[in-house]
N, C-alpha and C positions, 0 to 999 in steps of 0.2 A: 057614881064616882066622877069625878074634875077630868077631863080629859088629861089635862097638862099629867098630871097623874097615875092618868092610865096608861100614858108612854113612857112616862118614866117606869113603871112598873113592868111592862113590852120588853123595853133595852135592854132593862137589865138581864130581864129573864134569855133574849135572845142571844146575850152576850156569854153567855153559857154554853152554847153549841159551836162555839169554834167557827165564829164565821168572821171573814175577811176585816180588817177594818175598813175597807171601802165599803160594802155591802150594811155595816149598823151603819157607818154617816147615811147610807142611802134612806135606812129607815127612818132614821132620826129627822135627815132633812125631809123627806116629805110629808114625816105625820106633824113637828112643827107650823111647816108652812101653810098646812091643811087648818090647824089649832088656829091660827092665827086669821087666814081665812075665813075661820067660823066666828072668831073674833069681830071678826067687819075692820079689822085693823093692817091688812095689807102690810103685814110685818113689823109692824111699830104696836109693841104693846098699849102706851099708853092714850095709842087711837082708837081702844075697844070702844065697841060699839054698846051700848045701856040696852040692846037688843041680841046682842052677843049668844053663841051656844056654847056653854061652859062643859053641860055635860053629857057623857056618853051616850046616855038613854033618850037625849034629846036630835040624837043625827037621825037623820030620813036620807033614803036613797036620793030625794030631791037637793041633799046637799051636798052630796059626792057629785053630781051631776053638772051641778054649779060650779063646783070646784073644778071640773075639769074643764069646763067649758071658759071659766077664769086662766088657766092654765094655757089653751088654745090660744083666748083673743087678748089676755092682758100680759100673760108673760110670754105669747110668741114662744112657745114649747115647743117642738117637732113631735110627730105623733108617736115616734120611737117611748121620746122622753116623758110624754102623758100615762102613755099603756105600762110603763117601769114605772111610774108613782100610781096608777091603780095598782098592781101588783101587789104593792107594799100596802098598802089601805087593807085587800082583799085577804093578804096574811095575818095585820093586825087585828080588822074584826071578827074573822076565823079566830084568834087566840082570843081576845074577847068574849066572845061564843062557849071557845072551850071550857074557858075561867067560869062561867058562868056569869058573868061582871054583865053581860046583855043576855035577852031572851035567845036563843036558839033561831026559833019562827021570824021573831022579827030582825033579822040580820040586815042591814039596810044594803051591803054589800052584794047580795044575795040577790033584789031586784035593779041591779048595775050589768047594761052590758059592756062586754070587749069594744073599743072601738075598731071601727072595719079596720083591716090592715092595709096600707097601704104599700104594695110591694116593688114601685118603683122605687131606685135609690138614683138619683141624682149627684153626676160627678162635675167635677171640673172640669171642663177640656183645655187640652194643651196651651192653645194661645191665652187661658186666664192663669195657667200657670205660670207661664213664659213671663205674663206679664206684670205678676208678682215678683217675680225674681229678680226682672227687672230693677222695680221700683224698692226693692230689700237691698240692691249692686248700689246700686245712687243713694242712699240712704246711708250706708254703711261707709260712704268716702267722708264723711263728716267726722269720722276716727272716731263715733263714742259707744260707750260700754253697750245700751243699748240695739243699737243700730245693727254690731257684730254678733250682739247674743240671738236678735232676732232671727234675722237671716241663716245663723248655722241652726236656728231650732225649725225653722220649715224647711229645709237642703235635709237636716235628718230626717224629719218626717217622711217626708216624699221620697229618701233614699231606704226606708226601712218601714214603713208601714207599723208606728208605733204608736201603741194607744197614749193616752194620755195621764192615764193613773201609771204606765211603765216611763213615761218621760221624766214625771215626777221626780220619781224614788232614784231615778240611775245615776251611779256614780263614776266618775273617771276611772278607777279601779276597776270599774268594768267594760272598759273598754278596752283592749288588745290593737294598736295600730298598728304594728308591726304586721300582727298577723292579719287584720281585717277581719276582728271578731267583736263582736258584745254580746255581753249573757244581760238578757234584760231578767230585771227582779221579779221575785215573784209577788204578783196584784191578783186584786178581786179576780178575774176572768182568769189569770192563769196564777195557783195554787203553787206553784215549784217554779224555778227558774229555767230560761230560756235562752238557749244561744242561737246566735243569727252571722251571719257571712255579711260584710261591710265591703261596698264597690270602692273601685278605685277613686272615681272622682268624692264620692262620700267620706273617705280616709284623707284625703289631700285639704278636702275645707275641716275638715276635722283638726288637722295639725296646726292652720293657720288658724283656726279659733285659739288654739289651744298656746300657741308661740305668741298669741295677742294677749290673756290672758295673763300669762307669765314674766310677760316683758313690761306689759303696758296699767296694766291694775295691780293688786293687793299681793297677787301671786295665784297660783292656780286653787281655784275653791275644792272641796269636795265633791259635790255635786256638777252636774254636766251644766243645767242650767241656772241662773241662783241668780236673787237680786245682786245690785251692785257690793253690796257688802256681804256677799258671798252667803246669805243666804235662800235655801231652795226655795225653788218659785211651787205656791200652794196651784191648785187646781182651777181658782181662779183667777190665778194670776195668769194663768197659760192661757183660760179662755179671752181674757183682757185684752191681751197681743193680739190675739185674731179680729177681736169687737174692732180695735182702732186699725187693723190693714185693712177692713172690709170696708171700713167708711173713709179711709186716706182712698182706696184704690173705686171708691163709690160701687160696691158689690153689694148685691140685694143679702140683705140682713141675716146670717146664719148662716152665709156662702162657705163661707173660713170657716173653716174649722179645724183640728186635729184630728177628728173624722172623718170628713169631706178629703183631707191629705191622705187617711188612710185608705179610704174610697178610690182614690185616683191613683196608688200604689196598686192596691188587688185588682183593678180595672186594666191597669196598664200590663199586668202580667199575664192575663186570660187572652187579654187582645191579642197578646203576641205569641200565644200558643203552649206559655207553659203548662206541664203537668197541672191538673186540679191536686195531688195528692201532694209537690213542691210547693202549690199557692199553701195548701195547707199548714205546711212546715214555714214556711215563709212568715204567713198571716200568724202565728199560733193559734190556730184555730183545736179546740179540744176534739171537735167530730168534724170528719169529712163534709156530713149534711152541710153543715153553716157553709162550708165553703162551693158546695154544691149548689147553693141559693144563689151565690154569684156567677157560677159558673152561666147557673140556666137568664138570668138577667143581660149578661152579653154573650147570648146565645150566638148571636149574626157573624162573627169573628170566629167562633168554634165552629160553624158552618164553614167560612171560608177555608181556615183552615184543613178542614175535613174534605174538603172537596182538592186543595194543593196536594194534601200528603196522603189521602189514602189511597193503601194499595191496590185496590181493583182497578183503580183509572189508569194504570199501566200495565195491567194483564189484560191480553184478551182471551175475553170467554164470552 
């Protein structure tokens, strides 16, 4: 069978089990850009290669291999982002397998390892935060649509710890300023919707986005963030903004991010002692564990604390 074929026949079948629509793009995008890959065409159909692997019975674990090692050095993947497109391969050839559409034995997926994990996460520190915010303040006196959208979408980030598929979809009607609430939608990672507590200084750039917006543009859009004609900005539009602050502000490649924001959100709340079970609530994290991965990564600050606040270092015995 044509590969192009065998995913179309995957989607569809996966699209049956009620899964996120973030979660089929995910499939979709990676068994594509794998097809393409095998193409020798680096995304552009009609650079197929007259060498090209069209079809399923022709993949070797030598080619998954390739692929991710193309992934590493050409697309600059973070290891996070490789190990979620093996993932997705690993399910597809598993259904493959099941279909019988490949041999069982010869699963090429089957002699593919995990790559090692790497369990540092890498944050921002303050002063490259500072000094974004900075260069967003200066940026933003030039009074244009841009400039203002920018700046309140990393001021949210960093005031709320929002992923990036929840930045998407939110709407003004979901936010509450009076009260200092937003219920973020529910996305891939979280299935139902989500409310979160909105600080002071986060509600105050919030209204002057929002009085800018109202007075100075089209009127207030649906959506929190939205190109200039009010429509919502896609997934990669949001990483766009990052690509061009990272190279305005000369920060090594994949620094920005709306991960890296959220990174420095759950990083800044551990350091200063909150609850792991409120970073929880906080992060929307589904299990405690995930948030317990970070807890133990800035271990050194739960030590310090631990040694300020606990109680035997004030009794003697």
């Amino acid at each position: 069978m044509l590969i192009k074929f065998s995913i179309k026949e995957y989607i569809e079948d996966r699209s049956l089990e009620n899964l996120s629509r973030r979660t089929l793009e995910s499939y979709e995008n990676t068994l594509t850009e794998f097809r393409l890959w095998l193409n020798g065409c680096n995304g552009n159909e009609e650079e197929a290669s007259s060498r090209a692997i069209t079809h399923i019975g022709d993949i070797t674990s030598s080619h998954i291999k390739g692929y991710m090692k193309y992934c590493y050095q050409e697309r600059q993947n973070s290891h996070t982002t490789v190990a979620g497109k093996l993932t997705n391969l690993k399910v597809y050839f598993n259904y493959l397998a099941t279909e019988g559409l490949i041999d069982e034995r010869d699963n090429p997926i089957l002699r593919v390892k995990n790559p090692r994990k790497d369990t540092s996460v890498e944050t921002l520190t303050e002063e490259q935060v500072r000094l974004m915010l900075r260069h967003l303040r200066r940026r933003r006196r030039v009074d244009d649509f841009y400039h203002y959208r920018d700046y309140t979408l990393v001021v949210f980030l960093l005031g709320t710890g929002a992923r990036l598929g929840e930045i998407m979809d939110l709407r003004w009607k979901d936010i509450e300023l009076k009260g200092g609430q937003v219920v973020f939608p529910a996305t891939g990672k979280a299935r139902t919707q989500q409310g979160q507590p909105l600080g002071a200084k986060l509600v105050s750039e919030l209204k002057e986005y929002k009085q800018y917006l109202e007075n100075d543009t089209h009127g207030l859009p649906a959506y929190l963030f939205t190109t200039r004609t009010g429509r919502k900005l896609s997934r990669e539009a949001i990483k766009l903004v990052f690509v061009r602050l990272a190279q305005e502000l000369k920060f090594e490649y994949g620094r920005v991010s709306a991960h890296s924001l959220r990174h420095f959100y759950c990083s800044s709340l551990i350091k200063a002692g909150v609850s792991p079970f409120v970073v929880q609530k906080l992060m929307r994290h589904s299990k405690i564990e995930t948030t317990m991965k970070y807890v133990t990564l800035w271990g050194q600050s739960l030590q310090e604390g631990n040694e300020k606040g606990n109680p035997l270092n004030n009794l003697n015995i």
